[in-house]
TIRODREN-514588 format. One line per field, with one value per residue (C-alpha): z, y, x; chain. Coordinates in steps of 0.02 Angstrom, whole numbers, plus 50000, padded with zeros to 5 digits. Each point is the difference from the previous one (the first is absolute). Layout:
N
w [Z_...]
v [Y_...]
u [X_...]
chain [A_...]
# end
This chain:
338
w [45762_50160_49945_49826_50077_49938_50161_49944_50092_49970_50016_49971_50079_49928_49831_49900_50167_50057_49822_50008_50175_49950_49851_50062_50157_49928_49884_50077_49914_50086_50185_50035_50141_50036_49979_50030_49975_50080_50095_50138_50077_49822_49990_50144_49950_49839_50072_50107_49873_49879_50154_49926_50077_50011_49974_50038_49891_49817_50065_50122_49855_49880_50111_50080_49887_49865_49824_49900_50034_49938_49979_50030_50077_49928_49825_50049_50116_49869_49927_50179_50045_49868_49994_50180_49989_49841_50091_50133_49880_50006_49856_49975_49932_50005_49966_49853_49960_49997_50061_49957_49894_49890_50071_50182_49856_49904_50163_50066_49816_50026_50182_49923_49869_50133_50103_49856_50105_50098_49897_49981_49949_49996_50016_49834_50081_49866_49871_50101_49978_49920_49861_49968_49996_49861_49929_49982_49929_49855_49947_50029_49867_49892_49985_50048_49916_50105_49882_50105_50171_50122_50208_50118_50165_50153_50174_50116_50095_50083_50174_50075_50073_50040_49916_49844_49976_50060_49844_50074_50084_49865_49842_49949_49906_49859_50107_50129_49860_49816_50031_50016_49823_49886_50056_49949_49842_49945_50081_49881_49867_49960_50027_50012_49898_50015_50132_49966_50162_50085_50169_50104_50189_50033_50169_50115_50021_49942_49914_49829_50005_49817_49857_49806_49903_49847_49971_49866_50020_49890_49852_49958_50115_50095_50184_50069_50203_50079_50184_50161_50194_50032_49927_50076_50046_49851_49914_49922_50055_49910_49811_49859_49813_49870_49810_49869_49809_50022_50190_50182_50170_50162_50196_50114_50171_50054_49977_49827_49838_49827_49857_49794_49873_49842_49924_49993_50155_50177_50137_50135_50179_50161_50190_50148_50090_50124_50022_50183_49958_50059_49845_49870_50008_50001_50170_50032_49840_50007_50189_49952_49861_50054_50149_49885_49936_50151_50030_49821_49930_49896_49909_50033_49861_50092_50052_50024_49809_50013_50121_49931_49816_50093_50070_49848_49937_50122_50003_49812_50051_50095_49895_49848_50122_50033_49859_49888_49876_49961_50095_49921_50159_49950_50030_50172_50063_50091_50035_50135_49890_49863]
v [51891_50100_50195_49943_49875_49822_49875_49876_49826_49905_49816_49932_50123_49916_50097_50035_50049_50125_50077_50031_50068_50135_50055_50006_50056_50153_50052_50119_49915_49842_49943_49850_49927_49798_49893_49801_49883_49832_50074_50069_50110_50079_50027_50097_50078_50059_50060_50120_50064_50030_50054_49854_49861_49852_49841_49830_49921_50011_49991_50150_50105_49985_50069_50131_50132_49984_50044_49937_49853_49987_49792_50002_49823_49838_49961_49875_50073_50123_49943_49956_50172_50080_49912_50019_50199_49992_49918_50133_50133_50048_50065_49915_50037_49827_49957_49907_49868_49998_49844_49816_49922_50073_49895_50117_50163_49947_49989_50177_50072_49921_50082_50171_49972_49978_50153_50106_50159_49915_50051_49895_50016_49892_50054_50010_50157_49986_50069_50179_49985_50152_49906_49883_50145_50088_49817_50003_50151_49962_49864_50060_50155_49861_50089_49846_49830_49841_49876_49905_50029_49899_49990_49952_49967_49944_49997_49947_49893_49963_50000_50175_49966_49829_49946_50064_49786_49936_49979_49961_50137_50127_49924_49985_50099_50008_50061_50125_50079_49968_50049_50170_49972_49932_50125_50139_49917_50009_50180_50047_49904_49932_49842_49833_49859_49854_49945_49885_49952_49888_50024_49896_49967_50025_50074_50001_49847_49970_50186_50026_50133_50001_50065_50034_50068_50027_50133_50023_50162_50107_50072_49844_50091_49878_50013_49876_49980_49936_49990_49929_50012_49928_50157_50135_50172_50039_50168_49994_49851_50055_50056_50051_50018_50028_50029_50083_50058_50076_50081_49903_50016_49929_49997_49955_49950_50175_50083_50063_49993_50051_50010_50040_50040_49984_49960_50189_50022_50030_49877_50078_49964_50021_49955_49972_49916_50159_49961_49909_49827_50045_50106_49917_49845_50074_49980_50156_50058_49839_50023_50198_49929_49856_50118_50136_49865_49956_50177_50001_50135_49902_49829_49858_49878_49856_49894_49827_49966_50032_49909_49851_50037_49952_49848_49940_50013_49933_49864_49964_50032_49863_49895_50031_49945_49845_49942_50063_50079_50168_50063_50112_50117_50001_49823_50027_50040_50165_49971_49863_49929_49945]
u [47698_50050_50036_50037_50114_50016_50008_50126_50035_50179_50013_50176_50143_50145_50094_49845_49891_50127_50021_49835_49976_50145_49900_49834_50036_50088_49829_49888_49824_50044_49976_50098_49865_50064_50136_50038_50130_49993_50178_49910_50143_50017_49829_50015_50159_49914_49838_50086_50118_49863_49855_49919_49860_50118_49878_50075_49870_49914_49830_50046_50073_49855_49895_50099_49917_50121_49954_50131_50113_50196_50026_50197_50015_50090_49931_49906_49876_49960_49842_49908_50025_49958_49821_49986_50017_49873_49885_49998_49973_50199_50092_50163_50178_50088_50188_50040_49956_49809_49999_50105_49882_49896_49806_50060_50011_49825_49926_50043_49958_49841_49965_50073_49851_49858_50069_50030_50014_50178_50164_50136_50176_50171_50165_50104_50092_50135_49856_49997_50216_50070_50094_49852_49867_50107_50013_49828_49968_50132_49915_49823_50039_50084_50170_50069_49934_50033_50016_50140_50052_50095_49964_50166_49932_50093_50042_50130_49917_49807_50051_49916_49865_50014_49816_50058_50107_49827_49911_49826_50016_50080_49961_50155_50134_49878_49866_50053_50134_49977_49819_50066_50080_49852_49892_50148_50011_49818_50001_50136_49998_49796_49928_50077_49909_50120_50131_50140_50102_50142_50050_50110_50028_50169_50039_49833_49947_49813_49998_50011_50158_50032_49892_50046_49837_49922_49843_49910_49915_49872_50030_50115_50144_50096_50101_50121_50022_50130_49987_50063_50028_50155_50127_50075_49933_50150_49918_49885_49905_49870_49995_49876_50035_49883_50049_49886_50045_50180_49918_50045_49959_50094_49962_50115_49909_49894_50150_50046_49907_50090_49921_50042_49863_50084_50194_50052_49893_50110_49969_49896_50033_49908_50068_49916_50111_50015_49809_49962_49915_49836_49979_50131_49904_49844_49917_49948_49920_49914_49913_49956_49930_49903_49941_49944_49900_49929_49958_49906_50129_50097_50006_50104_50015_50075_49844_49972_49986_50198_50027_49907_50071_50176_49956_49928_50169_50106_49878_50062_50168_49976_49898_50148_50109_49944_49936_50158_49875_49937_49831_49870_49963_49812_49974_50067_49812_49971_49792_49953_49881_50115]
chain [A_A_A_A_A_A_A_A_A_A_A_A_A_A_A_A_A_A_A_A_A_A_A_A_A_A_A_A_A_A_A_A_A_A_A_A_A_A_A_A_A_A_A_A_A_A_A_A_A_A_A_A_A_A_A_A_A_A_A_A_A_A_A_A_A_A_A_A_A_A_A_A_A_A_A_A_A_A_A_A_A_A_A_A_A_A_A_A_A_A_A_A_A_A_A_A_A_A_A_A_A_A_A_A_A_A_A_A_A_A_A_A_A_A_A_A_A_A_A_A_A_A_A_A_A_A_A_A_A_A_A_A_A_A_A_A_A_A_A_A_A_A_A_A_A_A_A_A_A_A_A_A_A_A_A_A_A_A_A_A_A_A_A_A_A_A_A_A_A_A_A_A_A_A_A_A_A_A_A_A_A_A_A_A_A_A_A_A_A_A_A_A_A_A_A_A_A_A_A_A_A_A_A_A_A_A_A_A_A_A_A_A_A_A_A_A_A_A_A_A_A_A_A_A_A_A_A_A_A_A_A_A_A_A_A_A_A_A_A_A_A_A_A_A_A_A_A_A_A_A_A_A_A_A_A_A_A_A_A_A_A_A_A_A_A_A_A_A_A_A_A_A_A_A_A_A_A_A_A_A_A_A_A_A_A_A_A_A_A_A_A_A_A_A_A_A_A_A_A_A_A_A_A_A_A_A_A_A_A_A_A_A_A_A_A_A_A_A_A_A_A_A_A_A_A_A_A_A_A_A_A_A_A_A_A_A_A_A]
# end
């Protein structure tokens, strides 16, 4: 650290990059040292907005005397990066997903392991929301029960950016979106033991855009999913509801969150729709935070075993779908040498 600043490095200055680069940029423990994107001219753009080293190649940012490394780039290259900075003794905050399959997410668990003093994190910024942090709390001090919820969650189209259709290159609808979901729903509402799934390819070509789901979670609760990318932006496009003894909980998108904890009980309503994005959904508590933790002041609970608890999901999701069957999640493996 440089006068109890954290030297940061950005690869990837598309949406996610320049979220980040507005947050961090704007905390006083952080130094925001290097940037690349293979767009040279916006490397250079960015570098001189930000003061920053712009570096026109990975090798050339890991060793520009960064500490920590933000993975922003196409889903994809996610996993080579993120080894790549572990190996050179960088700690790393990487954009959802961890990586596209789960060998790529063994294998940087594995490297975490052998360089136990490197911290890792993924980014479920939806779990530092507003609406889904009081979520949370309801349900953690069990004045709400979920024994059945229900997920709505779509979009109006998988166009922006452009690698988002490319599902080699994105994963997918079910991996560069719904991965934000099942890790929401085990955040809220315990652990999922058994997927049941269809999905359907109706509208991109080669993608599965459709996908109608089953979980069975803990405590014998159950959640239904419903989910595709080929909507409208119609409000909300994203919606949770989760029932307990006469008590219920909804979320519309980051925005609202309304609550009632009994039949005589008044519904209870917070907005924060006024809220910019950057804190609505969650971005910014989630970079103070994970840079806190950097800083050894605070710490950050979204590790690698998250991010590897998701794919194990989506890879039953998957699996379910597939097959046409239900999928224990434990027998999708999570240690290489099963």
């Amino acid at each position: 650290m440089t006068n109890n600043k954290v030297k940061v490095g950005i690869v990837g200055l598309g949406y996610a990059g320049k979220i980040h680069l507005e947050i961090l940029s704007s905390l006083k423990n952080v130094c925001v040292l290097a940037v690349s994107d293979r767009d040279q001219k916006l490397t250079r753009q960015i570098a001189i907005q930000y003061n920053a080293t712009p570096c026109f190649d990975f090798d050339s940012l890991l060793s520009s005397g960064i500490e920590v490394l933000y993975v922003c780039t196409p889903n994809a290259y996610h996993a080579q990066q993120t080894l790549g900075a572990i190996a050179s003794g960088i700690h790393v905050f990487s954009e959802k997903p961890m990586a596209l399959n789960l060998n790529d997410a063994r294998r940087i668990t594995m490297a975490l392991n052998e360089k136990n003093n490197i911290k890792y994190s993924v980014g479920f910024n939806r779990r530092f929301s507003p609406v889904y942090r009081i979520a949370h709390e309801l349900l953690r001090t069990e004045k709400i029960e979920p024994y059945v919820s229900c997920v709505k969650s779509v979009r109006g189209g998988s166009f922006v950016p452009p690698w988002v259709v490319d599902a080699e290159i994105s994963g997918g609808f079910l991996y560069d979106s719904l991965v934000h979901v099942v890790d929401l729903i085990e955040y809220l509402l315990g652990s999922i033991d058994t997927v049941y799934c269809v999905s359907n390819s109706k509208v991109y070509k080669g993608v599965m855009d459709e996908f109608v789901c089953i979980f069975s979670l803990s405590e014998g609760n159950i959640c239904s999913l419903v989910a595709t990318c080929h909507a409208t932006w119609s409000y909300p496009w994203e919606r949770f509801e989760i029932i307990g003894k006469h008590s219920c909980l909804s979320i519309e998108e980051t925005n609202t969150i309304r609550y009632s904890l009994g039949l005589n009980k008044k519904d209870k309503e917070y907005n924060y729709s006024h809220l910019s994005n950057l804190v609505k959904a969650g971005y910014e508590y989630q970079d103070k935070s994970f840079v806190r933790w950097i800083l050894g002041t605070k710490t950050h609970d979204v590790d690698q075993n998250v991010g590897l608890r998701s794919l194990q999901i989506l890879e039953a999701m998957s699996c379910s779908a597939t097959r046409r069957e239900p999928i224990e999640v434990k027998h999708i493996s999570k240690n290489p040498s099963d």
